[in-house]
TIMI-2910 file (N, C-alpha, C, CB; in pm, 1 decimal, decimal comma, always signed):
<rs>
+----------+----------+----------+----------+----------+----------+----------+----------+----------+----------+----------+----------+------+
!      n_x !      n_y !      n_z !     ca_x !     ca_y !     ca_z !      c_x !      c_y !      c_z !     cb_x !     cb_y !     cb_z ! resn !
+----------+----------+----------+----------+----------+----------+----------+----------+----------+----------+----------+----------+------+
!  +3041,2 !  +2223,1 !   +567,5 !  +2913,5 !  +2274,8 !   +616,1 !  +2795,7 !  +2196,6 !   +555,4 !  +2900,7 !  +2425,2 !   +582,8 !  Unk !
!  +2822,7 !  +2133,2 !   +437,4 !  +2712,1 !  +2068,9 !   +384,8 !  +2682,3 !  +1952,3 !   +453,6 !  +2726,9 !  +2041,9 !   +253,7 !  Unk !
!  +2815,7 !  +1911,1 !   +491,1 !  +2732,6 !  +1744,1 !   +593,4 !  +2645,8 !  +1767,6 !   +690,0 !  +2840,3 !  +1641,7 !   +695,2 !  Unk !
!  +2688,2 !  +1874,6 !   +742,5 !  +2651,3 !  +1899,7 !   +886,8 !  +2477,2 !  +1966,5 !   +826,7 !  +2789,5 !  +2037,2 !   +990,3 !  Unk !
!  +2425,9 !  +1999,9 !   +752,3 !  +2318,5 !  +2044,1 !   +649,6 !  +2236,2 !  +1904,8 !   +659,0 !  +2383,0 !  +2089,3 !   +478,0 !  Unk !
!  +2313,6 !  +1840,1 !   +581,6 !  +2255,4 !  +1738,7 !   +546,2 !  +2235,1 !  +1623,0 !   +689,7 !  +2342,0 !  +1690,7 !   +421,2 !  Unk !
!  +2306,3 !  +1609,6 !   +747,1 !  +2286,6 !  +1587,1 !   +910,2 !  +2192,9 !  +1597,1 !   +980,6 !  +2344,8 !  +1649,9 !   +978,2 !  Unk !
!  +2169,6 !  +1759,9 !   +995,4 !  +2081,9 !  +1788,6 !  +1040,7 !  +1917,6 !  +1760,8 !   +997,0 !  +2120,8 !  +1885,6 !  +1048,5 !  Unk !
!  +1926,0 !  +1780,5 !   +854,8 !  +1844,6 !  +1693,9 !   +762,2 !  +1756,1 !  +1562,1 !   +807,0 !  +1939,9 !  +1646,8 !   +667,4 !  Unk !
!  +1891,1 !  +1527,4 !   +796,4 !  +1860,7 !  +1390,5 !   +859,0 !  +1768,0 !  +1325,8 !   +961,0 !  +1951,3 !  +1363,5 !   +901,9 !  Unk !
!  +1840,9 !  +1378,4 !  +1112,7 !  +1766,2 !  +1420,3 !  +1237,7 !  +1635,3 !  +1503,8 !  +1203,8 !  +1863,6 !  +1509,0 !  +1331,3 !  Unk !
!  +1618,8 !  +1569,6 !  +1146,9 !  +1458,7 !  +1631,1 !  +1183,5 !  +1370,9 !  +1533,4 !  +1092,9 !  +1426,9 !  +1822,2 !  +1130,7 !  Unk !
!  +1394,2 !  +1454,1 !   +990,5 !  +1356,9 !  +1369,5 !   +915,1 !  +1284,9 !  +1225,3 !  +1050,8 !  +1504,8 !  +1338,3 !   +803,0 !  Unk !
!  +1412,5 !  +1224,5 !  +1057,1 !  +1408,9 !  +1105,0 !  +1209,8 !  +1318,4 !  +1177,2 !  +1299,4 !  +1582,4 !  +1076,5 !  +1312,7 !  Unk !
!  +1295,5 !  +1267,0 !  +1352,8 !  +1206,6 !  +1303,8 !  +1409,4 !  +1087,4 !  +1290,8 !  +1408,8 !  +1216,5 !  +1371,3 !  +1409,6 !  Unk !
!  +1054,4 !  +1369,4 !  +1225,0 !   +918,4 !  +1375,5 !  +1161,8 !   +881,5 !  +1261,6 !  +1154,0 !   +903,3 !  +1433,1 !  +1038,6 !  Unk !
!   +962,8 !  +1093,8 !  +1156,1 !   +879,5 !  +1004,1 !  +1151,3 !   +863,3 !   +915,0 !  +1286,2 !   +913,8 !   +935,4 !  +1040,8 !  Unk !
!   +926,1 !   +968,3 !  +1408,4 !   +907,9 !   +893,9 !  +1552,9 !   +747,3 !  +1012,5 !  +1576,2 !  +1094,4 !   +920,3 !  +1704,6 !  Unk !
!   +775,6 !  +1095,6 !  +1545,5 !   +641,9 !  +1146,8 !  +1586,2 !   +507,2 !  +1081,0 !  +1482,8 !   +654,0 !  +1323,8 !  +1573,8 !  Unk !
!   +500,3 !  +1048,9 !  +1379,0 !   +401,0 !   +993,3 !  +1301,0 !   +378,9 !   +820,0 !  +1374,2 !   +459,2 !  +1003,0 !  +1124,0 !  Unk !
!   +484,4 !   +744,8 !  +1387,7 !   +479,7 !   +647,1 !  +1478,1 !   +443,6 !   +643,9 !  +1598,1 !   +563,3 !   +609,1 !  +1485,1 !  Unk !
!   +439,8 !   +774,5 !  +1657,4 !   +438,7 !   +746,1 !  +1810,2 !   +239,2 !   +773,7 !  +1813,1 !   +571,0 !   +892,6 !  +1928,7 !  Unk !
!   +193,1 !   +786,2 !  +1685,0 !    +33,0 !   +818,5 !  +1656,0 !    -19,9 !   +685,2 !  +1629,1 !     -1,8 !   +925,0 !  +1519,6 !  Unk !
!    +85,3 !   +606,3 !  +1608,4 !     +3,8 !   +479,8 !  +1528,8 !    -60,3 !   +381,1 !  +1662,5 !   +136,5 !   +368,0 !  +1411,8 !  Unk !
!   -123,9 !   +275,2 !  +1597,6 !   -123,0 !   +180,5 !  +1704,2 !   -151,6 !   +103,8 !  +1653,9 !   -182,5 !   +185,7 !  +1808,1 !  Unk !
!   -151,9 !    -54,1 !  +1654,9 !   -134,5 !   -151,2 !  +1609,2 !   -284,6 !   -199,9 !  +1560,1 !    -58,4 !   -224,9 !  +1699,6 !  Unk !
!   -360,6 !   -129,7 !  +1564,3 !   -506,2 !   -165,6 !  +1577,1 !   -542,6 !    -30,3 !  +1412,6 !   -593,7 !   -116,9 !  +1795,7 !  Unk !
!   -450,8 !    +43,1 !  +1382,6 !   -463,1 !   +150,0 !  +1262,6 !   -425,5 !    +89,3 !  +1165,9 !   -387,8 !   +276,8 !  +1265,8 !  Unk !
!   -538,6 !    +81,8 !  +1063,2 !   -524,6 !     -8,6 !   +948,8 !   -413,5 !     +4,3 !   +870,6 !   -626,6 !     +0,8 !   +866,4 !  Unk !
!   -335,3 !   +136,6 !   +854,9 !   -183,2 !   +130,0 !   +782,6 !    -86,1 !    +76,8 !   +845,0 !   -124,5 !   +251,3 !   +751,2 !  Unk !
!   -113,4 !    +71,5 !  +1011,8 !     +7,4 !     +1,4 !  +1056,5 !    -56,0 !   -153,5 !  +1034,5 !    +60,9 !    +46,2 !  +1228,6 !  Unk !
!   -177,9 !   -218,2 !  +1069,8 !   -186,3 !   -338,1 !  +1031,0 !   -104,1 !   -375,8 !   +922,0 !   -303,1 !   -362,0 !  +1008,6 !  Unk !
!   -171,9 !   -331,1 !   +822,0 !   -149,2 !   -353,7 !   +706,1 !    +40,2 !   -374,4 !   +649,5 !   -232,2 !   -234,8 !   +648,8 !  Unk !
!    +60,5 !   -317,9 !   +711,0 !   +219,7 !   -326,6 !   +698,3 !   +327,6 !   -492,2 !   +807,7 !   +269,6 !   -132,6 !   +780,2 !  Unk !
!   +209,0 !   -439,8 !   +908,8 !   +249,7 !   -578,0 !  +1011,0 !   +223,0 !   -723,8 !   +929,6 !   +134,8 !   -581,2 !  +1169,2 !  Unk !
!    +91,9 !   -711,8 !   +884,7 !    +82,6 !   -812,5 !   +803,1 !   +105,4 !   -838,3 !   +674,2 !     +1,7 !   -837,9 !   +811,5 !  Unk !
!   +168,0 !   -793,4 !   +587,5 !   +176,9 !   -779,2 !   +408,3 !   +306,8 !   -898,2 !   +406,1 !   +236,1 !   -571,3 !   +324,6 !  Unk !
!   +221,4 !   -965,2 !   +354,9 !   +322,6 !  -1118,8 !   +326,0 !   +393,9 !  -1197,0 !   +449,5 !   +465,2 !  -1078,9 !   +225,1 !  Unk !
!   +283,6 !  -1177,8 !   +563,7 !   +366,9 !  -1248,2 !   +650,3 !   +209,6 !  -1321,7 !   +707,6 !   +485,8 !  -1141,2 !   +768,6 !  Unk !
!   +224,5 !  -1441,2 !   +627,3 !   +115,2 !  -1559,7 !   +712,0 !   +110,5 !  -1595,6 !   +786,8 !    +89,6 !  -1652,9 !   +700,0 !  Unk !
!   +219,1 !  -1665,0 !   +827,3 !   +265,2 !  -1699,8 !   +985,4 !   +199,4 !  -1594,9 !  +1071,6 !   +441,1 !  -1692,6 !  +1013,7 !  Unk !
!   +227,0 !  -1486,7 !  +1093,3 !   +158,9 !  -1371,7 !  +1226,3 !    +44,8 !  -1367,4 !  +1158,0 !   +231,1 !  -1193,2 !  +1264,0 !  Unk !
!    -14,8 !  -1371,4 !  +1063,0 !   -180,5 !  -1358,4 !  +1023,8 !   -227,7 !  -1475,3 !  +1094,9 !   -227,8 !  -1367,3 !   +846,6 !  Unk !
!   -201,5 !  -1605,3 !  +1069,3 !   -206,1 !  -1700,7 !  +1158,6 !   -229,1 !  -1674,7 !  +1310,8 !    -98,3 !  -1761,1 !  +1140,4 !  Unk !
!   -112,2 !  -1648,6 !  +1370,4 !   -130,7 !  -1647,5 !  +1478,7 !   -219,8 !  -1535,7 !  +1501,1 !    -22,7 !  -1653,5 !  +1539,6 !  Unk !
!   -243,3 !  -1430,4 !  +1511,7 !   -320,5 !  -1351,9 !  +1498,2 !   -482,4 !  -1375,3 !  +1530,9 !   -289,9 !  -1322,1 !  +1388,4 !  Unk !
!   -510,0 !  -1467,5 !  +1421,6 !   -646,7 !  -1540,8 !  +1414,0 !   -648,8 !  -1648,5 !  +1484,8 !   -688,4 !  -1580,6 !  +1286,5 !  Unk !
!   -602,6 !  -1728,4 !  +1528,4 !   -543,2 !  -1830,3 !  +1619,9 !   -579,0 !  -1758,8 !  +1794,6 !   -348,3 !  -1847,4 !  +1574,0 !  Unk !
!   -553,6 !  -1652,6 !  +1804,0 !   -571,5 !  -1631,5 !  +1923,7 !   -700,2 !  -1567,9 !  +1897,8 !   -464,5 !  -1561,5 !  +1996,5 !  Unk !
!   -735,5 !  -1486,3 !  +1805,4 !   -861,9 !  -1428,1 !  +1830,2 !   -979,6 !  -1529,1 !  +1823,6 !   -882,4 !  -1318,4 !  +1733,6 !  Unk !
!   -966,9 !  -1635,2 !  +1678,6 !  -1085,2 !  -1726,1 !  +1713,3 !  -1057,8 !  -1834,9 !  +1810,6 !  -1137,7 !  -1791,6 !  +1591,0 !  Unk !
!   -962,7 !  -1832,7 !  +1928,2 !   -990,1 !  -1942,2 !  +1976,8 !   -984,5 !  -2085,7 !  +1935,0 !  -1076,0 !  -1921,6 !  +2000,5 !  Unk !
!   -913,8 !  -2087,8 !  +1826,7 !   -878,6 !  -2268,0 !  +1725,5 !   -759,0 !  -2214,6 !  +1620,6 !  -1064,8 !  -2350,2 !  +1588,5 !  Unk !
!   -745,4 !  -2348,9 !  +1581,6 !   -600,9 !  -2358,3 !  +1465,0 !   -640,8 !  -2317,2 !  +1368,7 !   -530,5 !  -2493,9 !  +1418,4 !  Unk !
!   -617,3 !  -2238,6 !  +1255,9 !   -635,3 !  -2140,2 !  +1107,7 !   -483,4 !  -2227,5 !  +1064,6 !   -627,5 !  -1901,5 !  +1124,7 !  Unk !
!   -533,8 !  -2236,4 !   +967,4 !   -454,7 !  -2249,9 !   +837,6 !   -444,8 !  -2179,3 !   +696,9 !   -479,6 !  -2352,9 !   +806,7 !  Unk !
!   -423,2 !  -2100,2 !   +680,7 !   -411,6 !  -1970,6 !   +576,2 !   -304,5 !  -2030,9 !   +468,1 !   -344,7 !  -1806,5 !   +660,4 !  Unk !
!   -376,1 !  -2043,2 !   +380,0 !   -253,3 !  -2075,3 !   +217,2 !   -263,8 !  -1985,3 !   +128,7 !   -279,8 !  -2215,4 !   +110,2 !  Unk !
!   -111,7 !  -2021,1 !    +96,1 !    -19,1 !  -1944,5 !    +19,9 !    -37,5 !  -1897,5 !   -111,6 !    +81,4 !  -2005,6 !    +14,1 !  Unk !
!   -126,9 !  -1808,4 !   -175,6 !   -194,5 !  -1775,6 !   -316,9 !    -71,3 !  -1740,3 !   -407,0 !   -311,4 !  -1639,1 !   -310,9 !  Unk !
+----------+----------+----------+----------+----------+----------+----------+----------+----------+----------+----------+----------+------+
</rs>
């Protein structure tokens, strides 16, 4: 009975966080922030399409 506890657990867990995701949008600074945290390359491109020219972003 405890798996099935803990199972269920599980699933409403999975739930509680498709519903917090299904709020986000890519434009909400915690989801930014996560899209981008150590990934230059997509910061790059990112800025690349928004300004319209090549960015080069280095590696601190």
């Amino acid at each position: 009975m405890k798996k099935n506890v803990n199972l269920s657990e599980k699933e409403k867990n999975k739930e509680q966080n498709l519903e917090i995701l299904k709020k986000l949008r890519p434009i909400d600074d915690d989801f930014m922030r996560c899209i981008f945290k150590d990934n230059i390359e997509l910061t790059q491109v990112v800025l690349r399409i928004i300004l319209g020219k090549k960015i080069s972003l280095l590696n601190q």
